[in-house]
C-alpha positions as CSV (number, residue, x, y, z in Angstrom):
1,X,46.7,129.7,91.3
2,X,48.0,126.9,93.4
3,X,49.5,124.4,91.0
4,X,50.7,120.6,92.8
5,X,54.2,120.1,91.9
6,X,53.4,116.4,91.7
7,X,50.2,115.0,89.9
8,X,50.1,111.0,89.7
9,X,47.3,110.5,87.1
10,X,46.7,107.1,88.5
11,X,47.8,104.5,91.0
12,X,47.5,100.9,90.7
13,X,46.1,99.1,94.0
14,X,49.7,99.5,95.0
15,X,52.0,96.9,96.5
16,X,53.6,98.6,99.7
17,X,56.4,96.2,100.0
18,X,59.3,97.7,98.6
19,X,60.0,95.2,95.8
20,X,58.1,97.1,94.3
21,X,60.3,99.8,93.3
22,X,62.2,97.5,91.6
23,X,63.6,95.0,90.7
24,X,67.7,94.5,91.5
25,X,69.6,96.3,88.9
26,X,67.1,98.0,87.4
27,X,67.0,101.2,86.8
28,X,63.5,103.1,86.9
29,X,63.1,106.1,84.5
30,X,61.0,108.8,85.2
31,X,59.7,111.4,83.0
32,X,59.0,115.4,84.2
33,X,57.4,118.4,83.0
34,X,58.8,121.6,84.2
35,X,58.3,124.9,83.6
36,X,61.6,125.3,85.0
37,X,62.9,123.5,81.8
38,X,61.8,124.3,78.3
39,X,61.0,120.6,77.7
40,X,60.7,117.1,79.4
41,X,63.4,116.0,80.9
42,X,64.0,112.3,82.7
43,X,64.8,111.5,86.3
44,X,66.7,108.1,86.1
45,X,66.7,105.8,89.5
46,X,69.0,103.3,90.6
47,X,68.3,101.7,94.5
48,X,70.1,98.8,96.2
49,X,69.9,95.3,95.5
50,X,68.4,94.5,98.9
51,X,65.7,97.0,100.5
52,X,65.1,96.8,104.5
53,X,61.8,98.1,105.4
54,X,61.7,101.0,107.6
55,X,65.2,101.8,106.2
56,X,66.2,105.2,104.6
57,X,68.9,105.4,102.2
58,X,71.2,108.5,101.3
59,X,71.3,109.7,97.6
60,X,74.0,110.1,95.2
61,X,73.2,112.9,92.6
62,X,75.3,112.4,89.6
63,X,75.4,115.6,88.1
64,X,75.5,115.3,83.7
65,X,78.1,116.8,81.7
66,X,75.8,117.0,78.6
67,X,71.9,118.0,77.6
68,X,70.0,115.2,77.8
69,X,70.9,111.3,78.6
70,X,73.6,111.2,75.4
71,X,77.1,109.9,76.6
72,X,80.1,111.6,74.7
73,X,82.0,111.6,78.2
74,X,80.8,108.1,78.9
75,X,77.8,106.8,80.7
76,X,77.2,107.6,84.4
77,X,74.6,104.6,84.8
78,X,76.7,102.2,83.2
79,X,80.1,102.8,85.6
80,X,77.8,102.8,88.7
81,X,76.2,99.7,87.7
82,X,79.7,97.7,86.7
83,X,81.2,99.4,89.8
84,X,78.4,97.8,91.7
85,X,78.4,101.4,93.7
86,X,74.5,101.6,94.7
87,X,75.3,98.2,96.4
88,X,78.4,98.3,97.8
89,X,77.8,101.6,99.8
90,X,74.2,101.1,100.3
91,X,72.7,104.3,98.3
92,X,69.8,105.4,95.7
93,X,71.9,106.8,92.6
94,X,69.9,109.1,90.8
95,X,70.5,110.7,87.5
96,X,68.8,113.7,86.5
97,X,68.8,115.0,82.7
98,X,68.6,118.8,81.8
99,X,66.4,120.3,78.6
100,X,69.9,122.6,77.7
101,X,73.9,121.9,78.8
102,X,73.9,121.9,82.4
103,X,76.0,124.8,84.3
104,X,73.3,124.6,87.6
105,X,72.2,127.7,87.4
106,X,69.3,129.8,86.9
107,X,69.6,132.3,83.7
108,X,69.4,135.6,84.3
109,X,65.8,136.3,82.7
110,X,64.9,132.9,80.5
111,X,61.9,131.3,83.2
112,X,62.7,128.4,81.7
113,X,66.3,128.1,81.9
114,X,66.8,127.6,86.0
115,X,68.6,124.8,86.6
116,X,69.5,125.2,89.9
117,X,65.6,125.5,90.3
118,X,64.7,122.5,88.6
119,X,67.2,120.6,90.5
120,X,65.8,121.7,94.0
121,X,62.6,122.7,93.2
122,X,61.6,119.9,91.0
123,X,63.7,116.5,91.1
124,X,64.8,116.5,95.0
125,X,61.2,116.7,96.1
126,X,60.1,114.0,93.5
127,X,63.1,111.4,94.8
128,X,62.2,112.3,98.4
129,X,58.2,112.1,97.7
130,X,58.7,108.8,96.0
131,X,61.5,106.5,97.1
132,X,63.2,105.7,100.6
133,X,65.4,107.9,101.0
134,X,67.0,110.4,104.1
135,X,65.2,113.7,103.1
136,X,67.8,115.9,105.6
137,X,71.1,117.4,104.7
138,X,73.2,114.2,105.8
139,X,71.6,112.0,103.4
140,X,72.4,114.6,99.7
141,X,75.2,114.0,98.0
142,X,76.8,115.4,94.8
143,X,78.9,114.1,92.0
144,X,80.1,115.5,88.8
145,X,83.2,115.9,86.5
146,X,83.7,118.7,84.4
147,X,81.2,121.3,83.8
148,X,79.2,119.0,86.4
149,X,82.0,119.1,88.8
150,X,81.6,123.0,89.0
151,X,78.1,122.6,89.3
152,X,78.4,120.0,92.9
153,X,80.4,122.4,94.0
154,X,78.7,125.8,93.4
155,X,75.5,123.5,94.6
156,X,77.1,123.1,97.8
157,X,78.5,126.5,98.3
158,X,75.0,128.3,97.7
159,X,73.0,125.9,99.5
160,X,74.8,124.5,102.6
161,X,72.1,123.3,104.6
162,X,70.3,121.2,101.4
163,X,73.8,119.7,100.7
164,X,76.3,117.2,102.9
165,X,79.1,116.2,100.5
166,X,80.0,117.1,96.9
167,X,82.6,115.7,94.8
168,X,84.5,116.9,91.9
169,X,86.6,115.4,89.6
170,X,88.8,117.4,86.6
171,X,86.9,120.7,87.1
172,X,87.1,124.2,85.6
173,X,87.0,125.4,89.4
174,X,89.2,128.4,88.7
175,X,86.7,129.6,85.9
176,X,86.6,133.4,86.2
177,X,84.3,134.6,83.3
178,X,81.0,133.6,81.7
179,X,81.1,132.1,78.1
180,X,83.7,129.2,78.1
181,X,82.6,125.7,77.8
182,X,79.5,126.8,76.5
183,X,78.2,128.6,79.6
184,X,77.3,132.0,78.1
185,X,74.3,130.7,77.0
186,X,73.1,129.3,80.3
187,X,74.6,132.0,82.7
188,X,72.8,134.9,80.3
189,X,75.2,137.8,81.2
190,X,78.3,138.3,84.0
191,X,76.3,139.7,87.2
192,X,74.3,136.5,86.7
193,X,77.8,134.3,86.6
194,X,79.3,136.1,89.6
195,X,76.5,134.4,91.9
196,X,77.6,131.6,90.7
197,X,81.7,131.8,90.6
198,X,83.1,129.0,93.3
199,X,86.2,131.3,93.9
200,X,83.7,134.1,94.8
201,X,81.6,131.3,97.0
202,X,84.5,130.1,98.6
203,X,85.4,133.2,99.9
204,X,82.2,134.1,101.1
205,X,81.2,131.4,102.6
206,X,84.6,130.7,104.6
207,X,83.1,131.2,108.2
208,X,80.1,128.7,107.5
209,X,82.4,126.0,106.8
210,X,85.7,127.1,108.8
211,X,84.5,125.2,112.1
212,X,83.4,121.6,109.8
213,X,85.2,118.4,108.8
214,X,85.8,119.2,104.9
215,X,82.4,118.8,102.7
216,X,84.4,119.2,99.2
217,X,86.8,117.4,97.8
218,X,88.5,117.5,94.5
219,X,90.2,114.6,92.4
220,X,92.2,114.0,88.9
221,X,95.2,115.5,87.2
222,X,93.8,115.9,83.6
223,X,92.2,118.6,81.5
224,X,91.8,120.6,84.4
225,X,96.0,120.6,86.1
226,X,96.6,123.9,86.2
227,X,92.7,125.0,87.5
228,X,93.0,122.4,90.3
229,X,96.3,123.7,91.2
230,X,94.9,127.2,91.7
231,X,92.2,125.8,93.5
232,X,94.2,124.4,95.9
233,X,96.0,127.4,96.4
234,X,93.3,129.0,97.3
235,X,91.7,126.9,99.7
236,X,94.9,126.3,101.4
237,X,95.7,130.6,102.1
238,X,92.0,131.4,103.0
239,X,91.9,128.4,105.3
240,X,89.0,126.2,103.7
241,X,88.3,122.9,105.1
242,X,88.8,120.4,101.8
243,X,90.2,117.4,100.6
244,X,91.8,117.0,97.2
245,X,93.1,113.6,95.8
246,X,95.5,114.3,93.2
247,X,95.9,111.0,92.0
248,X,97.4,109.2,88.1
249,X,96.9,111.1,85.5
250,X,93.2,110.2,83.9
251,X,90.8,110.1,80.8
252,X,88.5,113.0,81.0
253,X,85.5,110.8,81.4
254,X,82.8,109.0,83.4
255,X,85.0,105.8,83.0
256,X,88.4,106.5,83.8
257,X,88.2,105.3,87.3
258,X,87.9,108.1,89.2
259,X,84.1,107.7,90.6
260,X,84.6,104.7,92.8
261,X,87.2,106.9,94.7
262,X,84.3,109.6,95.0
263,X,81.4,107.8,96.0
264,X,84.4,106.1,98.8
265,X,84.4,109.6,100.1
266,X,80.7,110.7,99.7
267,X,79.8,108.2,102.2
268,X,81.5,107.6,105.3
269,X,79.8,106.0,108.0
270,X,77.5,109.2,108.7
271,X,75.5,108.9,105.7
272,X,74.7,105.2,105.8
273,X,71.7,104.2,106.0
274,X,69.2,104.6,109.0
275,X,66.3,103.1,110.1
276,X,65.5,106.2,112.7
277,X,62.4,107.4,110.3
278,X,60.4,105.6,108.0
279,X,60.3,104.9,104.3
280,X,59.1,107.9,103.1
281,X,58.1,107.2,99.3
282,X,55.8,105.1,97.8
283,X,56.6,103.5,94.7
284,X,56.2,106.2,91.8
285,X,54.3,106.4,88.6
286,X,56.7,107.5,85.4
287,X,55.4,111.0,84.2
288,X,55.0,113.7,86.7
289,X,54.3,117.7,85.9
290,X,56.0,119.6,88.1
291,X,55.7,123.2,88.5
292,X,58.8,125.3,89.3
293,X,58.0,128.8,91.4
């Protein structure tokens, strides 16, 4: 049976300017049900300030460290909002929240424990069905810390020509095993992992990205020293296009100053906004069912 990812129950005789997506600093909250996920989860939405017609705008995914929208490790929204970084380099921030700790990837036999399915299956075509955004390569970005870090990276790595950029900060990028940090769970058994191991990616996937201008970087001395030093390492003796900020030592956090530096990085004058295709979303309703395959 052919199920619609996306079923809007309704629409309102709908206002095609686009203030109505917003309005400035606000951010729009979206609810989905996936069978991807074993419940609802929310798909939070920040735009610019100012909206040109006929513009499209790249996206920022920042990547949770935790289940849900709770903020032990800060609050994403908050330091993009007081960092004014949706404005100042001209991008839709979204936020995506996961039913179970988020390591990006698909379990090894739990349907709905994927992850890395929901995420591509479900939330990128809901952004690029509903707001005005760059639905190619150039215009997807990542951003995480931590667990969330691993998960931009290993994003990136296994799906090249979905991804442009992805930016880590204090990272367990050396991991080597399933089951620390909470991952067992998530990754269900070791073969499953291995698909999944950046070292194992980075390897692998040397002659895709030999020939490019760098499309990871890594930032922060903290938690993660001695992993990033490995890391660097490695890219540096198999010959892996990267950059890596080392800069002060830092809070392992959303708010210790570090994501200002990344979203600098993220979007250099190639992902800017273009007005070479149209606005391709229409303002969106707040609960969607989506179907993962």
């Amino acid at each position: 049976m052919v199920v619609f990812r996306f079923v809007i129950s309704f629409i309102l005789a709908v206002d095609l300017s686009l203030s109505a997506y917003c309005r400035a600093g606000e951010i729009r909250t979206h609810t989905l049900r996936s069978t991807n996920q074993a419940r609802e989860t929310s798909v939070r939405v920040l735009l610019p300030d100012q909206l040109e017609e006929s513009v499209s705008y790249p996206v920022v995914y920042v990547l949770p460290v935790e289940a849900g929208t709770t903020t032990r490790w800060g609050d994403p929204v908050q330091q993009v909002l007081r960092n004014d970084l949706h404005n100042k380099h001209g991008a839709v921030c979204v936020f995506p929240s996961f039913a179970d700790l988020p390591w990006y990837a698909d379990h090894s036999t739990n349907p709905q424990l994927k992850q890395e399915a929901y995420l591509l299956e479900d939330v990128l075509p809901f952004v690029e069905s509903s707001y005005p955004v760059i639905t190619m390569r150039k215009g997807r970005l990542l951003v995480g810390f931590s667990k969330s870090g691993w998960g931009a990276w290993s994003l990136l790595l296994r799906h090249p020509d979905t991804f442009e950029r992805a930016a880590a900060f204090d990272a367990p990028l050396m991991m080597d095993r399933s089951g620390r940090y909470g991952s067992g769970p998530i990754f269900g058994n070791e073969e499953n992992f291995r698909a999944y191991h950046v070292a194992d990616l980075l390897r692998q996937r040397q002659r895709t990205f030999q020939s490019e201008a760098p499309r990871l970087m890594f930032s922060g001395t903290g938690n993660f020293a001695g992993e990033h030093q490995r890391m660097k390492e490695l890219l540096d003796d198999i010959s892996f296009p990267h950059v890596q900020i080392p800069g002060p030592t830092r809070e392992h956090s959303w708010g210790s100053g570090w994501l200002p530096e990344a979203f600098e990085w993220l979007l250099p004058v190639s992902s800017q906004p273009v007005s070479s295709q149209p606005v391709s979303g229409k303002p969106a309703s707040d609960e969607h069912p989506a179907s993962g395959h």
